[in-house]
N, C-alpha and C positions, 0 to 999 in steps of 0.2 A: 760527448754527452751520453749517459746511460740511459737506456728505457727500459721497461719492460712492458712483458707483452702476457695478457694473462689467455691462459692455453682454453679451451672449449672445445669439447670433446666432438663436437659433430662439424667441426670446419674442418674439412680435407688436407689444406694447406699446410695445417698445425699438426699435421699429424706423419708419424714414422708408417714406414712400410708395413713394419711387423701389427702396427695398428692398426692401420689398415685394411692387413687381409686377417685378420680377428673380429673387427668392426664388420666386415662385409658378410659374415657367418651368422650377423643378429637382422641385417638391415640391407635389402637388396634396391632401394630407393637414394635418390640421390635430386637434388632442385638444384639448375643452374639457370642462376642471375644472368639476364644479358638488358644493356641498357644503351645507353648513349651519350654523346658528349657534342652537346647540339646549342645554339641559343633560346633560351627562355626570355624574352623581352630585356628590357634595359635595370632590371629589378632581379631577376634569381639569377644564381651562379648557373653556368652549363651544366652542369656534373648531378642536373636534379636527376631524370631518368635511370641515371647510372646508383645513385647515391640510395635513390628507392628502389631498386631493384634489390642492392645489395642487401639494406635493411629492413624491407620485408621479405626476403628468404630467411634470413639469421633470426628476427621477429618470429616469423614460422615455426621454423625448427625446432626454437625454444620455448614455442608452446604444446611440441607437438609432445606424444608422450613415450615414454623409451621402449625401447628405441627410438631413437630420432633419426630422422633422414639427413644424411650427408648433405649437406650444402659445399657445391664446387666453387673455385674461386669464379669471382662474376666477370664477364666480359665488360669494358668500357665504352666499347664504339659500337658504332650502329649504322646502319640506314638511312643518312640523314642529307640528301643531298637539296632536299628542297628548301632548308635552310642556309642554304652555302653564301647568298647573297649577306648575311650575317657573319661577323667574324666572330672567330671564337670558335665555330662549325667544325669537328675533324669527325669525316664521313667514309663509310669502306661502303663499296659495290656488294649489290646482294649475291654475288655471286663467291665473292669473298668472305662475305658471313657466313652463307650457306656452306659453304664448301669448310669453312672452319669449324661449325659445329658438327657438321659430318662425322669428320675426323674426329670431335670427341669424342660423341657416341660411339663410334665405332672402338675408341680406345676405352671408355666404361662397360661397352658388352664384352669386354676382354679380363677387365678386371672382376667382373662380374654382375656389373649393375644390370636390374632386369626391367625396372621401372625410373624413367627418366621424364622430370617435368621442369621445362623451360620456363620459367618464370622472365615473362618480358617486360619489363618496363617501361619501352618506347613504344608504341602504335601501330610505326610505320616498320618496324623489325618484323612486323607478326606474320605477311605473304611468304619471306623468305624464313622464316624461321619452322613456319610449316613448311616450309617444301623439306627443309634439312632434317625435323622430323618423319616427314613422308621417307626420304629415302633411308634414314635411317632402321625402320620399321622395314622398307622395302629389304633391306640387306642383314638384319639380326633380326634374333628373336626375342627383341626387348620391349617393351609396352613405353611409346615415346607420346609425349600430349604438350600444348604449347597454351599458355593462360596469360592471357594480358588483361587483366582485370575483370574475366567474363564472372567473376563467381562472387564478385560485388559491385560491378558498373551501376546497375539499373537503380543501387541501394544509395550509392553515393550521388546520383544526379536527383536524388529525393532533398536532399540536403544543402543544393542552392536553389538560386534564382537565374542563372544567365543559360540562354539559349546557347547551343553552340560553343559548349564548352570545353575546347579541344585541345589548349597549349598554354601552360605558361597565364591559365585565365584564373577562375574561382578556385578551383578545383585543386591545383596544383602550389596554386602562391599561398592556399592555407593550409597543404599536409608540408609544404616547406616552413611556413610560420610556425606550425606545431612541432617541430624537429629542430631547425637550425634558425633560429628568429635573427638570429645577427647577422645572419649571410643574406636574408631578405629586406630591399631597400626600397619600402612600401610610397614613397615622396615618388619617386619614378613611375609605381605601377598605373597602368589607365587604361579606361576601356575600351576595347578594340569586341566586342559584341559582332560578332557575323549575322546577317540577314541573308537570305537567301529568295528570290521568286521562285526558284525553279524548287518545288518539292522533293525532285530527283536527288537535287546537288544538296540540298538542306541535311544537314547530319544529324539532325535531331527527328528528323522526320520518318515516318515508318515505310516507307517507300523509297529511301535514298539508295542510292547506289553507293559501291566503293571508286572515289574517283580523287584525281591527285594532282597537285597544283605548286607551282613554288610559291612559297609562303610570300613572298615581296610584293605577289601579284593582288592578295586580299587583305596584308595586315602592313602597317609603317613599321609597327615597332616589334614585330614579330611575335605580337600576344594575340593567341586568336579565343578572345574571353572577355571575363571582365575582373581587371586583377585585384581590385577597388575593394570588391565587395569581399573580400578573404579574409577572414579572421585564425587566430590559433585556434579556438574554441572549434571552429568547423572541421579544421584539421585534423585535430583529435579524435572526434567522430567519425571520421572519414578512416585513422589509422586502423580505429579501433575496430568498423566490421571488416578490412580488407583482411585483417591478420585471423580474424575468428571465421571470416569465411575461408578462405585460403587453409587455414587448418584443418578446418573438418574435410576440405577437399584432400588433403592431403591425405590425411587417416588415414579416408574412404580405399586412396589408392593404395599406400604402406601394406595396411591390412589385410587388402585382397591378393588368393592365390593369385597368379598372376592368367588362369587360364577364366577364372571369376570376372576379369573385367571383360572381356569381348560377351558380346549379346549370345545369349544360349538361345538355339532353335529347339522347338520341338514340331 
């Protein structure tokens, strides 16, 4: 069967050598996707994590203005062993992450990238994904920074209703309705709402800790939300300031020399 494949100028993948080291002389920035391939309750596909990670960097990119930043092909696996009690879960050791992005970085400061942002999709990827940041920075001298939706969190939890909404709940089952509505099998989705006493443990709470749990222990169906209340409409909303926040973050970064982003003393 024939396909085709229509080429875009800022996926890495798509691109020849020679284009490459041409492209790298306009654009010393580069965003890599990294997501997961985990269970989302008995209603979304695995491949959410992964699938949004992919398409808000390529989202990104194609808003950003040209130059565009490189987008690397995305990673699929992640961090996910608190899901394991779920099939469908294929989970890598953070040590195995870490140490795999490492090695990119380390082979982008060689190509020549000087500004690297990880765009994370999964939650639980973001301790080790900063550490492979950190040593990365530790070992070149590239400006490395890791986002998992810090640069429109606060904007998108304006937009439901459900406490504690961390997996697979409002949040997630409506930017999947607003993207792939036929892979979303909404007769399944239910509410699994977290409560918490303890303040500490409460993730909505402004005093919570970061602390970590297998999923089997707080939810049946492995939805820690409420999948019910999701509509496309929200999702849309939701697409729509990640991708215009994310841009201007990016700009910010593209744009500046690269000795401009560290804190000037006087």
């Amino acid at each position: 069967m024939k396909t085709t494949t229509k080429k875009t100028g800022f996926l890495w993948e798509q691109m020849t050598w020679p284009e490459i080291e041409a492209y790298l002389k306009t654009v010393d920035t580069a965003i890599l996707p990294c997501g997961a391939i985990e269970q989302h309750g008995p209603h979304l596909p695995v491949d959410v994590d992964y699938y949004d990670a992919k398409y808000l960097a390529y989202k990104v990119a194609e808003g950003c203005k040209d130059p565009k930043p490189l987008v690397l092909p995305s990673i699929p696996f992640g961090v996910s062993f608190h899901h394991d009690d779920f099939k469908g879960t294929l989970s890598v050791t953070n040590d195995a992450l870490s140490k795999f992005v490492y090695d990119l970085g380390m082979s982008l400061a060689k190509n020549g990238i000087k500004k690297l942002i990880i765009l994370n999709g999964h939650g639980d990827n973001a301790p080790t994904l900063s550490y492979a940041a950190q040593m990365i920075t530790r070992d070149t001298n590239i400006f490395v920074c890791v986002d998992t939706g810090e640069t429109s969190d606060a904007l998108l939890y304006k937009l439901i209703d459900t406490p504690n909404d961390i997996h697979a709940g409002e949040i997630e089952t409506s930017t999947t309705l607003a993207l792939r509505p036929e892979l979303v099998q909404m007769d399944k989705a239910v509410n699994e709402t977290m409560m918490f006493d303890n303040k500490y443990l409460d993730y909505d709470s402004e005093s919570s800790v970061n602390w970590y749990v297998h999923t089997h222990k707080i939810s049946e169906s492995g939805i820690m939300g409420d999948a019910t209340k999701a509509t496309a409409e929200k999702g849309k909303k939701m697409w729509e300031l990640m991708i215009l926040h994310m841009i201007r973050f990016v700009e910010s970064i593209k744009n500046a020399p690269l000795k401009d982003l560290y804190q000037k003393r006087y």
